[in-house]
C-alpha positions, 0 to 999 in steps of 0.5 A, spaced: 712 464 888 713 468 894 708 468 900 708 473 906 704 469 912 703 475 917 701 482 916 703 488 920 699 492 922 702 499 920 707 502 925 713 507 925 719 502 924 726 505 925 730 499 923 729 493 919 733 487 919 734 482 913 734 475 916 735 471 909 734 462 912 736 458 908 736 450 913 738 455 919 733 450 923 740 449 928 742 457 929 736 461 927 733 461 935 739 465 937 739 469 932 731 471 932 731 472 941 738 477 939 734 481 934 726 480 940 731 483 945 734 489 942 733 495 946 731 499 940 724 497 940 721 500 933 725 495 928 722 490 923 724 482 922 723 480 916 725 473 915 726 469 908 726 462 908 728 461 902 726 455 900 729 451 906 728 444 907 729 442 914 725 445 920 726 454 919 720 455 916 716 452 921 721 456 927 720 462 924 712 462 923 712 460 930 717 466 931 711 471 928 705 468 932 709 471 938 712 477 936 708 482 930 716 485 928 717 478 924 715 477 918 715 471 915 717 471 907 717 464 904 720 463 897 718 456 893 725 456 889 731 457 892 735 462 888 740 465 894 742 468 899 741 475 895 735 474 892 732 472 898 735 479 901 732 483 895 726 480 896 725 482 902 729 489 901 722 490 897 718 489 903 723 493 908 719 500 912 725 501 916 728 508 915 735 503 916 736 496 913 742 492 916 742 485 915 743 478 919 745 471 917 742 466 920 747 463 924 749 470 926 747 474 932 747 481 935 748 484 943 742 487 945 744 494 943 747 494 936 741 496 933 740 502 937 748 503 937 748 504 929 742 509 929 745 514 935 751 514 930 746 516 925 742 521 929 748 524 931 751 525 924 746 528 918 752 525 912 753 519 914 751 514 910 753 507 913 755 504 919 759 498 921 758 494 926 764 492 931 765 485 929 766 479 933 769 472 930 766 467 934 770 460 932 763 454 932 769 450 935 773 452 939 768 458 941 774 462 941 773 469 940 776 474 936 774 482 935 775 484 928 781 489 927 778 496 925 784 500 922 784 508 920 780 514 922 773 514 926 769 517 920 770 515 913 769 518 905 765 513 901 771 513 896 776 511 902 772 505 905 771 503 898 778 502 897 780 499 903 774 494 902 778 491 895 782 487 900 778 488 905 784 492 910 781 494 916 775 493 914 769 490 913 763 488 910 758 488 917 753 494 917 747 498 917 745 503 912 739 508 910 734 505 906 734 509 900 741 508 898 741 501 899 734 500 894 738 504 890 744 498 889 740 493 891 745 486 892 748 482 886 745 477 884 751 476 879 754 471 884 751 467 889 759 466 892 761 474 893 754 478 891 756 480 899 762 482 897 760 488 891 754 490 894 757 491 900 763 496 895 758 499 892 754 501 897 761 504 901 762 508 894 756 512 894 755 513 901 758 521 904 761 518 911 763 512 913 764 511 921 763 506 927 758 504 932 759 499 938 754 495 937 756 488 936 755 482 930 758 476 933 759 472 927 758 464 926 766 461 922 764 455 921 766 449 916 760 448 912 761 455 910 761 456 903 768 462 902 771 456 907 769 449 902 774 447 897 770 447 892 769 450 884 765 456 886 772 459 889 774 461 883 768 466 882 771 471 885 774 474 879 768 473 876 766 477 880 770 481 881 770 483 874 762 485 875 764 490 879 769 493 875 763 493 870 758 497 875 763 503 877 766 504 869 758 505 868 757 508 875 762 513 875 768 512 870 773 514 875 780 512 873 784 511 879 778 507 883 778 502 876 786 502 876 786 500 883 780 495 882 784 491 877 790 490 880 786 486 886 783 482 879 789 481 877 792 479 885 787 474 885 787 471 879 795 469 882 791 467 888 786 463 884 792 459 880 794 458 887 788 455 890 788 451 884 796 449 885 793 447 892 788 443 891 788 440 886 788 433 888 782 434 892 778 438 886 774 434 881 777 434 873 770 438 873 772 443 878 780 443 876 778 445 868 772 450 870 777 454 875 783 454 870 779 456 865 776 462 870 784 464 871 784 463 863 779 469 862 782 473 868 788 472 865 787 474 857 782 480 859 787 483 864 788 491 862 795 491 863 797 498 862 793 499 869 797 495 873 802 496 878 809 495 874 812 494 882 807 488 882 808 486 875 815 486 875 815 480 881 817 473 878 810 470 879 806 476 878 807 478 871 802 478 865 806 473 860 803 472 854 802 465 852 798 462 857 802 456 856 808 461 859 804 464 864 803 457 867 810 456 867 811 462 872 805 460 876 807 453 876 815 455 878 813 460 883 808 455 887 814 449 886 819 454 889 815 456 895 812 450 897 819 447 897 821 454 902 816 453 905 819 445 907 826 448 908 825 453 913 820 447 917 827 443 917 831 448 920 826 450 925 
């Protein structure tokens, strides 16, 4: 069930900004006074608590009381970040739609930085934010790298998102296409991930704006746990695959998607190598048994023979051959690794 606690009053709204919460209470009064201070004024904040158990649900109520722009959703269930974002996608009035995580904030001018761009150029379709790495421990910070031209097709920003090189997956988009492709809900890991692809693959241009995301790293960060959900990232990946066979039938793209299936299931089997004395025996036969699947439904006639030829990287048949390799290419580089350590 999902209840709104605050009505808006009908209003010409530019941008509406996604605030998925869940147990934000520690971070979520930085991130709602960067959004309240922006310079672009006709914007929407709509909060979803997503069943959190602290204290975020009564900030944001507080929050809404002071300023009509937020609105306030709470779900009684909590089914993810993506079902929040979808929940209140459906209620967004915004001409524009970005999002911010909760722990998250923005320079005062992002908003009004992405919609300039817009403005300025009718094909564009969706616009990266310049995105800064914020260390919660050291309060390092570090801009992310943006490589390659200012303006990007769809079809470049998608292939360059697989490995996300030189780019990322922080940004605002017209409305209309994202309720188009709303997020996966497939995957509560890297939902982020494919619908920030898709959404590049459909959009006509690509480009860049100013306006800052500072971007909260943290330990209790899920993509940074060592834990069994690491390994849903083929699985995912996979679910991509699916949509663009469906959406497009686009060889080459789907070539090139299952190389980077391919290329994480050996950095999978690499994490399990790794970590395997600190996962559960539950943990370690779920993850191999996900490497088990990516490895038996790989096409590899679609593979790279360049990559495929390199000891550790071959597709070999039986599974009990192809964990041999893994097993001895770790072995070997781990001990590489230990000699140049010594000679140093």
């Amino acid at each position: 069930m999902e209840q709104t606690n605050v009505e808006v009053q009908e209003r010409q709204v530019k941008v509406s900004v996604l605030v998925a919460v869940y147990n934000g209470e520690r971070f979520l009064r930085k991130c709602l006074d960067s959004l309240l201070r922006q310079t672009l004024r006709d914007i929407e904040v709509i909060c979803i608590d997503d069943a959190s158990t602290d204290g975020s649900l009564g900030i944001l109520r507080e929050y809404a009381e002071k300023d009509e722009r937020v609105v306030v959703m709470h779900l009684d269930e909590n089914k993810g970040q993506a079902h929040a974002r979808n929940r209140g996608l459906e209620k967004a009035r915004g001409e524009y739609v970005c999002m911010l995580d909760c722990d998250d904030w923005m320079s005062d001018d992002a908003l009004a930085s992405a919609v300039e761009v817009f403005e300025a150029n009718a094909d564009t379709d969706s616009v990266l934010f310049d995105l800064i790495l914020v260390d919660e421990a050291t309060k390092n910070e570090e801009r992310f790298k943006l490589t390659g031209p200012s303006v990007l097709s769809g079809k470049e920003a998608f292939r360059k998102s697989l490995e996300w090189d030189g780019i990322h997956g922080v940004y605002m988009i017209r409305t209309e296409l994202h309720r188009r492709y709303p997020y996966d809900e497939t995957s509560m890991l890297y939902s982020d991930d494919n619908t920030t692809r898709i959404h590049f693959f459909f959009s006509r241009e690509v480009r860049f704006c100013s306006g800052k995301y500072f971007y909260l790293q943290h330990s209790s960060s899920m993509t940074h746990a060592v834990g069994a959900r690491r390994f849903l990232v083929m699985r995912a990946l996979k679910n991509l695959k699916n949509d663009v066979v469906q959406m497009t039938g686009d060889k080459e793209v789907i070539d090139s998607l299952e190389n980077v299936i391919w290329l994480k299931t050996i950095d999978s089997y690499f994490f399990y190598y790794t970590h395997r004395g600190e996962l559960s025996g539950d943990d370690l036969r779920f993850g191999l048994e996900e490497i088990k699947t990516a490895w038996r439904e790989v096409e590899t006639d679609r593979l790279d023979r360049h990559t495929t030829r390199k000891f550790g990287y071959a597709p070999l048949r039986p599974w009990v051959l192809f964990r041999l390799q893994e097993e001895m290419y770790f072995t070997l580089k781990k001990c590489k690794n230990v000699w140049e350590k010594v000679k140093s």
